[in-house]
Residue, then its C-alpha position, 0 to 999 in steps of 0.5 A: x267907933x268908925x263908920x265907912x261907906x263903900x260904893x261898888x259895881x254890882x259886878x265887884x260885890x263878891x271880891x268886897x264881900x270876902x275881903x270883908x269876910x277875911x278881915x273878920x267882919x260881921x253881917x249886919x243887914x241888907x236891904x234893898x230899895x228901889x230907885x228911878x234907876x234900878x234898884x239900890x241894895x245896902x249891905x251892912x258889916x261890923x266888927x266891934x264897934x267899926x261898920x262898913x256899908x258897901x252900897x251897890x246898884x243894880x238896873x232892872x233885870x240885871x242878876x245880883x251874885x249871892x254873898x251867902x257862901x261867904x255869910x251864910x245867913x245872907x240867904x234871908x235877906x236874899x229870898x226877901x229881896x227876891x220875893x219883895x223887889x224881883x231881883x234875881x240873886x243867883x247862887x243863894x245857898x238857901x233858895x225859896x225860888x220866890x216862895x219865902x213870903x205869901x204877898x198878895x201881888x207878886x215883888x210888890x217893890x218891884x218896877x213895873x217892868x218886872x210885875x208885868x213879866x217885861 
């Protein structure tokens, strides 16, 4: 069993992402956390018994490309990091437009600046 850990530009994540893809790997997981800087999303791929984690940062405001034309059942996680944390993904194949969760405050996860429309 091997573990990998990959950090990449959020720029880079699509090219990654189909690598990934063409070698036969399988979506595990995403999530996203939000950090003094911006936000980190934790992208999770297997294949038997190997994984590879490919970390990306992401600062506020910034757009995030939709990895789910290569793993189609990315567009869950997307709408949740969406709805949770307020970054924008674009190009989700399955997109609620903020309407996959009922939350009391809206991007509860989200810094400030996006909770208040900045």
């Amino acid at each position: 069993m091997e573990q990998e850990f990959r950090k990449v530009s959020h720029h880079a994540i699509l090219s990654e992402v189909q690598e990934l893809q063409e070698e036969h790997y399988r979506l595990i997981q995403i999530c996203a956390t939000t950090v003094q800087e911006g936000y980190e999303i934790l992208y999770t791929f297997g294949k038997g018994y190997d994984e590879v984690q490919v970390k990306i940062h992401t600062d506020v405001g910034e757009h995030v490309q939709s990895i789910s034309r290569f793993f189609p059942p990315a567009w869950l996680y997307e709408n949740e990091i969406h709805d949770l944390h307020g970054i924008e993904i674009d190009g989700i194949t399955l997109d609620f437009r903020g309407g996959l969760y009922r939350t009391k405050e809206k991007a509860p996860f989200a810094h400030k600046e996006v909770k208040e429309g900045k």
